[in-house]
N, C-alpha and C positions, 0 to 999 in steps of 0.2 A: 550273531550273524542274521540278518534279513533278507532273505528267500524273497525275489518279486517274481510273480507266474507272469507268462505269458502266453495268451492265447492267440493263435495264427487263424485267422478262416480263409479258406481255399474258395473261391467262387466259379465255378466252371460254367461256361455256357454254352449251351448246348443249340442244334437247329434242331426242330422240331418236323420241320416240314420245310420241302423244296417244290415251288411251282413255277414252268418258263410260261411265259407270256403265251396263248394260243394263235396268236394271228402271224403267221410268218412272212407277209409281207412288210414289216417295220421292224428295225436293228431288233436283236436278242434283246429280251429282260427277265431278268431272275427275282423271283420273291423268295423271301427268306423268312420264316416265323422262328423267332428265339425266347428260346425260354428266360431271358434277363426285361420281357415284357415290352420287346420290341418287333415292327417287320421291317425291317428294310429291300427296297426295290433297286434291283442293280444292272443296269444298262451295258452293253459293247459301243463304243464306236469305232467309225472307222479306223484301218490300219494306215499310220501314216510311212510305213516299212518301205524301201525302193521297191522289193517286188512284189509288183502289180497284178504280177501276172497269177497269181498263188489264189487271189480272189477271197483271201478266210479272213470272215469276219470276227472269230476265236482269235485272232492276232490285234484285234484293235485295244485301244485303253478300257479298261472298266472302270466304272463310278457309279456312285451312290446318286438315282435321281427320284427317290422318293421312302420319306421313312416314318413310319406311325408307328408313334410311340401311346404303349397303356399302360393302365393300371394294374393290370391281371396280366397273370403269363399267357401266352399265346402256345395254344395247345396244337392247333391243325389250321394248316389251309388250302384254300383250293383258286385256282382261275379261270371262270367260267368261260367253256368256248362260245362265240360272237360275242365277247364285253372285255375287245382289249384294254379298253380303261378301269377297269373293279378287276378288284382284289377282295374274295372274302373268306375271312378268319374268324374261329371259332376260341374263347378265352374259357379258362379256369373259372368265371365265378359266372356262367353259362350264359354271356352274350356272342350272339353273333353279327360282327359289324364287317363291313364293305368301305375298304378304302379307294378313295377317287385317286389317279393317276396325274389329273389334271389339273385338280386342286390341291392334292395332297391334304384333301384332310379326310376323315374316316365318322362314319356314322352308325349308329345301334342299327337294325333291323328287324333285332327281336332278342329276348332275353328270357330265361327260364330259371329256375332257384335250381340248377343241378349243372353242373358243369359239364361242360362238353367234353367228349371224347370221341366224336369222329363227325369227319365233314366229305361231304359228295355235292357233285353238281350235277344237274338235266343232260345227258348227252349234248344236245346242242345250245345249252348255256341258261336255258329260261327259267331257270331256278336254282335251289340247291335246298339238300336236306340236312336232318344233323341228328347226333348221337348223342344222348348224353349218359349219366354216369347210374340215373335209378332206371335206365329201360327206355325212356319216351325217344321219341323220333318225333322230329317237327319239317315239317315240307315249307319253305318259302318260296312264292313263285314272283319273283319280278313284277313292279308294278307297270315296267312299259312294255311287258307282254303280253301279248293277248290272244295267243294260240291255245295255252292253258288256264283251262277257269278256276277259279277260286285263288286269284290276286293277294299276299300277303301271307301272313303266316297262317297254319292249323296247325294242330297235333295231329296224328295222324294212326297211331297205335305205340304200345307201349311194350315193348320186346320183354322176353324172359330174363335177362341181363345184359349187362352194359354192352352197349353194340358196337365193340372196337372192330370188327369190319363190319364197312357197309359202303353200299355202291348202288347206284340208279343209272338204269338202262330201261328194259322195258317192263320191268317190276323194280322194285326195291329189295336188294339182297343185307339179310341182318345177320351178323353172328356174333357168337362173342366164347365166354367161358362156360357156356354148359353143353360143348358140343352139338351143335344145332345148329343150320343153317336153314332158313326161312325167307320166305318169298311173298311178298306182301304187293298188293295193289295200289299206287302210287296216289290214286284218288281219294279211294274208299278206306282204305289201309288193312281190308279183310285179307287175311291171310288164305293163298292162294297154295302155295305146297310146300310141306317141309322134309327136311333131309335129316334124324338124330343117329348119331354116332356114339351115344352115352353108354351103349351096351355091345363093344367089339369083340369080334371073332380073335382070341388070341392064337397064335402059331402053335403047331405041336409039332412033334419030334417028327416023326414022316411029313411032312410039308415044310421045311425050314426055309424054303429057297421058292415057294409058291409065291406069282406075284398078284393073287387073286388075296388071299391073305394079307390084311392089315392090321398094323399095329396099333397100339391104342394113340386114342386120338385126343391131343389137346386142344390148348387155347386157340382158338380162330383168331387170327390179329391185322390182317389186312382182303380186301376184297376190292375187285377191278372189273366192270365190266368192258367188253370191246367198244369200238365207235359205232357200231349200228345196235348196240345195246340185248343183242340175243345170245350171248357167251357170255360169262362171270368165270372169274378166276377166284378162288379163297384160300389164303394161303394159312398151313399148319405146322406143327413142327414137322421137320424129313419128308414133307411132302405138299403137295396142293392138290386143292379137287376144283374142279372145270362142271359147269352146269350149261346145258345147250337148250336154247328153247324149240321144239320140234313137235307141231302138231300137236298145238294147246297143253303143252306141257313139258317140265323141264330134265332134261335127261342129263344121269350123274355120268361121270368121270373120274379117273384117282390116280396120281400118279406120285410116286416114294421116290426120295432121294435118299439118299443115306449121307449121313454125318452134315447135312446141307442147313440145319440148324432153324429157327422160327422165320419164317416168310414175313419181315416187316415193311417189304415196300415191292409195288407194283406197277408197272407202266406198259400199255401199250403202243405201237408203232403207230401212230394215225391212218393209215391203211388198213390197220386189223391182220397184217400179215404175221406180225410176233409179239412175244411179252417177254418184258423185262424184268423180275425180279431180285432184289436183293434180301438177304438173312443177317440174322444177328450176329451170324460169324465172319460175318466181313463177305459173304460170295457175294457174287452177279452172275448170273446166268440169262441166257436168251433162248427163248424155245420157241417153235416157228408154231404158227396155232392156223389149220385149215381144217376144212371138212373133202377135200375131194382136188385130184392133181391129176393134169393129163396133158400132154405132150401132143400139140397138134402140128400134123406133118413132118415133124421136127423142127418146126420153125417157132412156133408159138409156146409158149409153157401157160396154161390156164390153170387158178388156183383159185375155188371158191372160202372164202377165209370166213365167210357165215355163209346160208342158207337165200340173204338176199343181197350177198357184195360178191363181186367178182375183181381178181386183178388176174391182166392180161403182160407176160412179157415177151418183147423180143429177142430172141435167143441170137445170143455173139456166134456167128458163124464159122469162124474161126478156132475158139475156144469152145464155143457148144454151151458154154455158160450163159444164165440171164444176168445183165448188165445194166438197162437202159430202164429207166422210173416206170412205174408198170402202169399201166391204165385202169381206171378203177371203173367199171359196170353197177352201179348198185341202185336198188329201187327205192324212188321218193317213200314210197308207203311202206317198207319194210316187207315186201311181202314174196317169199321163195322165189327164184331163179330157176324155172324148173325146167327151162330148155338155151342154149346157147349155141348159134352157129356162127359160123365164119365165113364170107364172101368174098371174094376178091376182088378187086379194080377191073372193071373192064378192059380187055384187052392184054390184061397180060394175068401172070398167076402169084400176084403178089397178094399174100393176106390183107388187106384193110380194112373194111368193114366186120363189125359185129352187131348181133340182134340176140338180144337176150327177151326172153318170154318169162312174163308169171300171171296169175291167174289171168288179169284184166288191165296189163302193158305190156306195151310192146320198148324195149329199150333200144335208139337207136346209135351208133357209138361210131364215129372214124374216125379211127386208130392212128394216124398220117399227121393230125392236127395235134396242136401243143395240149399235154394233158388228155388228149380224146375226148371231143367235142361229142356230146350225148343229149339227143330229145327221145321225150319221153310220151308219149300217147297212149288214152287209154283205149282197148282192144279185145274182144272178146278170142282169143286165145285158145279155145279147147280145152282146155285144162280140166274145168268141172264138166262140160258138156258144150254143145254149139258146133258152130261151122267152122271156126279158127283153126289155123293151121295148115292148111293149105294154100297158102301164100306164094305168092314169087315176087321176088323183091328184085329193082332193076335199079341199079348205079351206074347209069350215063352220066348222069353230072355230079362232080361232088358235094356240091354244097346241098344235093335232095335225093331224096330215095321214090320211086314208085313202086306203090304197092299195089300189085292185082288182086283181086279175091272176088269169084261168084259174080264178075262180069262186071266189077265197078275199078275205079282206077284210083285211090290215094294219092297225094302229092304230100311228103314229109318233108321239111326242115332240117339237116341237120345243124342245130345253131348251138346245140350246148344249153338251150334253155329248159 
């Protein structure tokens, strides 16, 4: 009798990495990186359903309208905000290419002999950095930008192991498997402050239920900074730790989940109001992330969600709950919110205006207008010292504000510029 074997091979394909398009005024797009060494880009259109009235673009057809295919598995990607056209992904045998939307075809940007394992972009798109597998980090900055200098690629520092998170806000946050979280200069790449966990307090018998007490700390595997770039989330097993950047320097945080498993993916809300995490065990959690809550009048609910963004809501009078898209307050220069008040319309006592203060702007914001129309002016404020601060702000007309101070008279704009 003759025995013929037969071998079966299983091929499973996995996603690697999910990114939606940043620009929401054009239909939804989904990028997809797959480890069978493909990305494919996948579009909504409209819903051609009778009702109209329902308005969800989640209800139209999806299709594949763009797809680049490689040669290397596709490890990570990311979609840089202002570049709804590129896409870029980071591969297994350590290049990092940018696919066009428009052309559909995709190109190198830069390549290293160490394969990538983690990819971040510039908060507002003008580059992105990369991870790879002996340590190095490489900074690409877009050649049609020109806010940040040094065009193209550099290394930039070379981490103590493989940097499976890493996130760029207003430093570059590295971590990976030796316990250590590191905070490096996004120019220079000098290391600015580090956090090590390699030597933990373990629990003892009288403290079992202490939430100051942490357990030991593993692999670091994803990392998130907010939209204004001054909060990072890092996620661990059973728990994540939160880094606040506060008067030149960055303050820890620590918060345990129990049985909540490895922290392998992270998003925040475009507002900076929540984060979205997901674990290996299948959870999703959302946890609201602010530095400071306060109910004004009871009409207003104000939440500074960093140090230099403000969201403003109007409370449902009826239910008492906030309801309506909140207004977002936040300074061009990133630079503390360290006073906020509230004006009303002339003539009657309806909330509308706001003015928020930091060191040397004045932020001018009415609340009445789609999104809240906000100009910005610089101003010497009182903050560090000066005459600022004793102001009287007059809204006779909507579209301008007068501002008195020390016998001179201001005429503002409010135009949202």
């Amino acid at each position: 009798m003759q025995l013929t074997a037969l071998s079966l091979a299983l091929f499973f394909i996995f996603s690697r990495s999910l990114q939606f398009c940043p620009d929401a005024t054009i239909p939804p797009k989904l990028a997809v990186a797959q480890s069978d060494n493909i990305v494919f880009v996948y579009k909504w259109g409209s819903s051609k359903s009778s009702d109209k009235a329902s308005n969800n673009v989640w209800n139209g057809k999806k299709a594949i309208c763009n797809k680049f295919a490689e040669s290397s598995p596709v490890q990570v990607l990311v979609w840089p905000a202002n570049r709804p056209h590129e896409v870029t992904y980071g591969l297994v045998d350590g290049s990092i290419k940018v696919g066009n939307i428009r052309t559909n075809k995709s190109k190198i940007l830069f390549k290293v002999n160490s394969p990538v394992v983690s990819l971040a972009a510039h908060p507002k798109g003008e580059g992105v950095i990369s991870g790879h597998i002996d340590g190095s980090i490489y900074r690409y900055i877009f050649l049609s930008t020109t806010k940040l200098a040094g065009a193209g690629c550099t290394k930039i520092v070379r981490h103590s192991c493989p940097p499976y998170a890493l996130s760029w806000g207003r430093s570059v946050c590295a971590a990976g498997n030796d316990q250590c979280v590191v905070f490096y200069d996004p120019s220079r790449g000098t290391e600015e402050q580090s956090f090590s966990y390699s030597n933990p307090v373990e629990k003892d018998d009288d403290n079992q239920d202490s939430e100051n007490i942490r357990p030991l700390c593993c692999e670091f595997a994803m990392a998130a900074f907010n939209p204004t770039g001054d909060s990072v989330i890092v996620g661990n097993y059973n728990s994540f730790y939160s880094y606040s950047y506060r008067k030149d320097s960055w303050e820890e945080g620590y918060q345990r989940v129990a049985h909540m498993g490895t922290v392998t993916s992270l998003a925040w809300e475009p507002n900076g109001s929540s984060i979205a995490l997901g674990t290996a065990f299948g959870l999703v959690d959302t946890y609201n992330a602010c530095y400071r809550r306060y109910t004004h009048r009871n009409i207003l609910e104000v939440t500074y969600v960093s140090p230099s963004q403000v969201l403003i809501r109007r409370k449902d009078e009826e239910r008492g709950a906030s309801t309506a898209e909140p207004v977002v307050i936040q300074s061009p220069a990133g630079t503390d919110i360290a006073k906020l008040t509230i004006h009303c319309e002339p003539g009657t006592d309806k909330d509308r205006f706001a003015i928020g203060r930091t060191e040397d702007e004045l932020l001018l914001c009415d609340m009445d207008t789609p999104g809240g129309k906000i100009s910005t002016i610089h101003w010497n404020n009182g903050v560090t010292g000066g005459s600022g601060g004793n102001e009287r702000f007059i809204f006779d007309s909507p579209q301008a504000c007068i501002i008195s101070h020390a016998g001179e008279l201001s005429i503002v704009e409010v135009s949202g510029k």
